[in-house]
C-alpha positions as a Markdown table, in Angstrom:
| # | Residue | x | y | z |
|---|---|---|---|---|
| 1 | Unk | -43.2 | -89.1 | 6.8 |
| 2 | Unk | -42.3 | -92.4 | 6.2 |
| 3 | Unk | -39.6 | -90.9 | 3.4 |
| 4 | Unk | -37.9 | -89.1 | 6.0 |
| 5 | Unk | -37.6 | -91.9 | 8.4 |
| 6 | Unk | -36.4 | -94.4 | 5.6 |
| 7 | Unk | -34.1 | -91.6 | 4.2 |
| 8 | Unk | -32.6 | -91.1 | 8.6 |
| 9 | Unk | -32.2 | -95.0 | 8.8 |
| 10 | Unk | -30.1 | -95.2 | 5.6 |
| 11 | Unk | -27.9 | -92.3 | 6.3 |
| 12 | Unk | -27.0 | -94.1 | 9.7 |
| 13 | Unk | -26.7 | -97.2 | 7.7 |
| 14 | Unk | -23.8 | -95.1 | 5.8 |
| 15 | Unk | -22.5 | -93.4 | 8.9 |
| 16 | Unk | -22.2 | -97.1 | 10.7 |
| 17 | Unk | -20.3 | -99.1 | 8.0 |
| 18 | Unk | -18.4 | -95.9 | 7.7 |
| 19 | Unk | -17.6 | -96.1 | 11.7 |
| 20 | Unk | -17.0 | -100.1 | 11.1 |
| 21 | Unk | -14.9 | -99.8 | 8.0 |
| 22 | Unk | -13.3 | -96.5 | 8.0 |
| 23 | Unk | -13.1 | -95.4 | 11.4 |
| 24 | Unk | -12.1 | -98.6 | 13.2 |
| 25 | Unk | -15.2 | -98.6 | 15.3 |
| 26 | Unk | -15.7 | -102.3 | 16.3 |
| 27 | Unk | -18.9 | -102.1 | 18.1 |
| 28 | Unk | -20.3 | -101.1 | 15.0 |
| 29 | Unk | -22.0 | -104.5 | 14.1 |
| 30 | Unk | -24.2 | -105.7 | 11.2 |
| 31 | Unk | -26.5 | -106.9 | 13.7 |
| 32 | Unk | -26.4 | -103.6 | 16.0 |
| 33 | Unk | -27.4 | -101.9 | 12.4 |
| 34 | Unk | -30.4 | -103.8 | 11.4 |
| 35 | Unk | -32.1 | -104.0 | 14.9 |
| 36 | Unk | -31.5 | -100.0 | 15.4 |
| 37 | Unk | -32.0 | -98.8 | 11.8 |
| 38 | Unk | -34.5 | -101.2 | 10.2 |
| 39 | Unk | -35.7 | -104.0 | 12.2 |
| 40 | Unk | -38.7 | -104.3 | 10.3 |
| 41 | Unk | -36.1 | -106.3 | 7.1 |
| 42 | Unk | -35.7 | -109.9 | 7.9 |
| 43 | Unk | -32.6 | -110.9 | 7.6 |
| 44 | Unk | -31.4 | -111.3 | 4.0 |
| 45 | Unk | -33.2 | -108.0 | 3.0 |
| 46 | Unk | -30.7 | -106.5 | 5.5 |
| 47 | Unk | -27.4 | -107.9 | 4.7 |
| 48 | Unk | -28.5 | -107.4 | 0.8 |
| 49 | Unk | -28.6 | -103.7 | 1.5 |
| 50 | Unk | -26.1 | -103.6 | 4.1 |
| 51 | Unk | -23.9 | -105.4 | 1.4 |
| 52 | Unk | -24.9 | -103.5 | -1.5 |
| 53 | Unk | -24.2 | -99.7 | 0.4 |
| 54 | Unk | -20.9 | -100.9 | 2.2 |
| 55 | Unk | -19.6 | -101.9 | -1.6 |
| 56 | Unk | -20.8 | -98.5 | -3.2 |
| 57 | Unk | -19.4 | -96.8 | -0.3 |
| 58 | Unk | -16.0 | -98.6 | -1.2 |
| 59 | Unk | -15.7 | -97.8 | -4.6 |
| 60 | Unk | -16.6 | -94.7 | -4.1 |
| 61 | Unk | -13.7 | -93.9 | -1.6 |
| 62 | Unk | -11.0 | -96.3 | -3.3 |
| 63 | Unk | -11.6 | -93.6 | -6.0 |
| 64 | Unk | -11.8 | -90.6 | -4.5 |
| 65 | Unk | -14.8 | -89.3 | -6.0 |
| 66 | Unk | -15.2 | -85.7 | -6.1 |
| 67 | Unk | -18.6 | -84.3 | -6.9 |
| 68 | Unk | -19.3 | -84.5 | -10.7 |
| 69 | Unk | -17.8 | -88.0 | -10.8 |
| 70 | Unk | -19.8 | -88.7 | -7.7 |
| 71 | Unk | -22.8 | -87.6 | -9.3 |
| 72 | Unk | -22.1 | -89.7 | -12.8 |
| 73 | Unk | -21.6 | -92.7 | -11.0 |
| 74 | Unk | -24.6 | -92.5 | -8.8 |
| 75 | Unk | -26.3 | -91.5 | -12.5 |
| 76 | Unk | -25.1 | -94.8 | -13.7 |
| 77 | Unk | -26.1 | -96.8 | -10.4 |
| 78 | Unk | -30.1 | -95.4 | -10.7 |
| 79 | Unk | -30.5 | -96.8 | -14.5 |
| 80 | Unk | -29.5 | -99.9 | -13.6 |
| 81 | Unk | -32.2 | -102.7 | -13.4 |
| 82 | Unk | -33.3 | -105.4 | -11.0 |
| 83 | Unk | -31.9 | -105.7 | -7.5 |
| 84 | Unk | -28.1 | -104.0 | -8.0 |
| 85 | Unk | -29.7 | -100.8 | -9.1 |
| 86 | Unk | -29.9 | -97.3 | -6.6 |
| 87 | Unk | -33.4 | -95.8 | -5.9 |
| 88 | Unk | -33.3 | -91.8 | -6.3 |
| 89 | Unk | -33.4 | -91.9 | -2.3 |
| 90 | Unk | -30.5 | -94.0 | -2.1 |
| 91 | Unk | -28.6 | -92.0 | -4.6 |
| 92 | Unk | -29.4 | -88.7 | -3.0 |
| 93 | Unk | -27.9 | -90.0 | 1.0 |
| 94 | Unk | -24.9 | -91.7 | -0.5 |
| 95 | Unk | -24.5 | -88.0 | -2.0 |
| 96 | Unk | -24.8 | -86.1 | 1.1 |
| 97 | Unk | -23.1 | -89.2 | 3.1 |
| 98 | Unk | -19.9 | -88.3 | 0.5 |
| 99 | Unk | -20.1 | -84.6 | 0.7 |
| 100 | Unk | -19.9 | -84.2 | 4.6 |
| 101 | Unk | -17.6 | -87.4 | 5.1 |
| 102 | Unk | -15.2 | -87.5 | 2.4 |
| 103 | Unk | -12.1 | -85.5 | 4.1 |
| 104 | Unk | -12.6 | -87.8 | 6.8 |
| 105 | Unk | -12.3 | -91.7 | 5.1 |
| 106 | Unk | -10.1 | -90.0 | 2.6 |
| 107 | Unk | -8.1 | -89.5 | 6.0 |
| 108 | Unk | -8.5 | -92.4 | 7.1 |
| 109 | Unk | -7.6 | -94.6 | 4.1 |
| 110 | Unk | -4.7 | -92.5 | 4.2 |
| 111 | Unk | -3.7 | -93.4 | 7.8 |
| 112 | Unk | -4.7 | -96.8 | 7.2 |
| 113 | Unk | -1.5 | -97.0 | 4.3 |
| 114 | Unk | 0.9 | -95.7 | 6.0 |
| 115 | Unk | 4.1 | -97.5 | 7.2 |
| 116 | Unk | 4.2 | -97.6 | 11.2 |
| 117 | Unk | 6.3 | -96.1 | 13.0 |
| 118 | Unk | 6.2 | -93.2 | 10.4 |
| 119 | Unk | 9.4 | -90.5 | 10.5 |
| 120 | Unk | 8.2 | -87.2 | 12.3 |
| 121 | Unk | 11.5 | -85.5 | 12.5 |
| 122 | Unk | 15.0 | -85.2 | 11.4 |
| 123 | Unk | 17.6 | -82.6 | 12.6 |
| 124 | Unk | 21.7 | -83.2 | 12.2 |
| 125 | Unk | 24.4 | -81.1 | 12.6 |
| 126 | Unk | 28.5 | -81.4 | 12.0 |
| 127 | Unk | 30.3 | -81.5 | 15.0 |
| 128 | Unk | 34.3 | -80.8 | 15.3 |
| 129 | Unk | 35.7 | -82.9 | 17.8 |
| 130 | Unk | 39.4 | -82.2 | 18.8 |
| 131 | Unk | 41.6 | -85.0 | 20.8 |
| 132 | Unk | 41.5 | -83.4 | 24.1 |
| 133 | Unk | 37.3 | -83.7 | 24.2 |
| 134 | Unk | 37.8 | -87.3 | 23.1 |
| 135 | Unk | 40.9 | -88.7 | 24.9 |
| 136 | Unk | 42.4 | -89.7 | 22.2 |
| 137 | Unk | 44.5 | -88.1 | 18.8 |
| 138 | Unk | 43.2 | -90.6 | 16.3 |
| 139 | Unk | 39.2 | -89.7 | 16.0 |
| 140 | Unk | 39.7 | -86.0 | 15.9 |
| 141 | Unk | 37.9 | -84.7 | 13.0 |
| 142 | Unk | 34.0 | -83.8 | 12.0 |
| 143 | Unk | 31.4 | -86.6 | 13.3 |
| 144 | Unk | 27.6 | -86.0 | 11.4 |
| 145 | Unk | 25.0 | -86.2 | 14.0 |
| 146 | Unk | 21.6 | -87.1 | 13.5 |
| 147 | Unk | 18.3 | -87.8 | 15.3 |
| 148 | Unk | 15.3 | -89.0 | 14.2 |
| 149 | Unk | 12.2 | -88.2 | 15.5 |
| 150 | Unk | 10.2 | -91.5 | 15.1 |
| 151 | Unk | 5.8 | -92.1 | 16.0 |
| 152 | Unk | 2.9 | -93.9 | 16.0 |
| 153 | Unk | -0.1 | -92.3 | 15.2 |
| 154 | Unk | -1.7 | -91.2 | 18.8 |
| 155 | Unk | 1.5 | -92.1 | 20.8 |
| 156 | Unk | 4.3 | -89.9 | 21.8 |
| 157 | Unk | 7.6 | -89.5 | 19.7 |
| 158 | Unk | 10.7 | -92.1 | 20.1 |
| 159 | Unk | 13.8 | -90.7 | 19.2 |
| 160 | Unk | 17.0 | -91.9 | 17.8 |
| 161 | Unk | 20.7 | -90.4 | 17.6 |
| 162 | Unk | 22.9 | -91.5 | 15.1 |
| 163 | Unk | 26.6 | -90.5 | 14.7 |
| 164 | Unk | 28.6 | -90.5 | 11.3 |
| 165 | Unk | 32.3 | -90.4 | 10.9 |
| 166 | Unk | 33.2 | -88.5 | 7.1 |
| 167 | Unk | 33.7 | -92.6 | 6.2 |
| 168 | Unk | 30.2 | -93.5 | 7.1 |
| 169 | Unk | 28.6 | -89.9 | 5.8 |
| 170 | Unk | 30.1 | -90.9 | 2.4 |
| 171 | Unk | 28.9 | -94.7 | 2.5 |
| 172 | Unk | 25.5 | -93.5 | 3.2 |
| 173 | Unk | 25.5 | -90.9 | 0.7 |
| 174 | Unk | 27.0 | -93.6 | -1.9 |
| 175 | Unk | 23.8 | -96.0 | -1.1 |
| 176 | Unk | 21.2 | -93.2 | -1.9 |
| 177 | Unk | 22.7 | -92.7 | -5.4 |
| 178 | Unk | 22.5 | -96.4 | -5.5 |
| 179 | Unk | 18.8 | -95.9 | -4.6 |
| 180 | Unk | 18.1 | -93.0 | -6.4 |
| 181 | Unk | 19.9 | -94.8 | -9.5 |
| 182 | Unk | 17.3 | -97.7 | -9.6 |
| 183 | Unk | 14.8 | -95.6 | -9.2 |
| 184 | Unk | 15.4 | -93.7 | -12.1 |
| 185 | Unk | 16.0 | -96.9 | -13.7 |
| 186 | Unk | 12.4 | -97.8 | -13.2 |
| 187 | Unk | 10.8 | -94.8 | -13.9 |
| 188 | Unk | 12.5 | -94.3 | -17.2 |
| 189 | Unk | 11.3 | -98.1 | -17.8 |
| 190 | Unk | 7.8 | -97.4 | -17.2 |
């Protein structure tokens, strides 16, 4: 019996740094942890574990781990000696931690890397626009429209209109060759 409660208390040891870290969960403390998971640790037993999963836990989602490299690395973990190495318990919940949380912190690492505000939306059209719609003879001709559909993650859309004259379609399109240029550049460096 005393298996199953030491194998419940380090699964919610996973699930907590995994709320703290990975989820953004800020009342998720180290402190909160070891009173309501194993208060029976003093203190530096605690934070040696607590340490020791949270940086398994780490490497194991900076590299995305799917199961058979999951499985080789936990391997390695268990033969080591002394205080860095994994028992067979702790092996086997960091395994079924990964397996039912791994979509999720891959997620959230994801959302976590992403440029803010991130571009939601684009839609343009040409427009004709004569010298009676405009008042006057000398801007006749076709204006690009665009709008931009620009967000947060969890707020609602902002959205930006932008109109081109055939002068500033072509500068544009002249600066992404530029762009697309260097970046061929690079890649053909590499």
């Amino acid at each position: 019996m005393a298996d199953v409660e030491a194998t419940k208390s380090l699964s919610g040891l996973l699930n907590g740094i995994a709320q703290r870290v990975y989820y953004g969960n800020p009342e998720i403390t180290e402190q909160l942890l070891r009173e309501q998971l194993f208060p029976d640790l003093n203190q530096d037993q605690f934070t040696a574990l607590h340490d020791r999963m949270k940086a398994l836990l780490k490497s194991i989602a900076a590299a995305d781990m799917d199961h058979a490299q999951l499985e080789a690395f936990l391997t390695a973990q268990t033969k080591r000696q002394g205080s860095s190495g994994l028992t067979a318990e702790q092996a086997a919940a960091l395994s079924r931690f990964w397996k039912s949380q791994r979509v999720r912190v891959r997620e959230s690492l994801l959302a976590q890397s992403r440029w803010e505000p991130g571009l939601r939306g684009l839609s343009w059209r040409v427009d004709l626009q004569t010298a009676a719609s405009r008042g006057d003879a000398a801007h006749s001709g076709p204006v690009a429209l665009m709008e931009l559909e620009l967000g947060r993650a969890g707020q609602d859309s902002e959205f930006v209109c932008l109109e081109f004259d055939e002068t500033k379609v072509n500068q544009v399109l002249k600066k992404m060759a530029d762009i697309q240029k260097s970046i061929d550049s690079i890649v053909q460096r590499s």
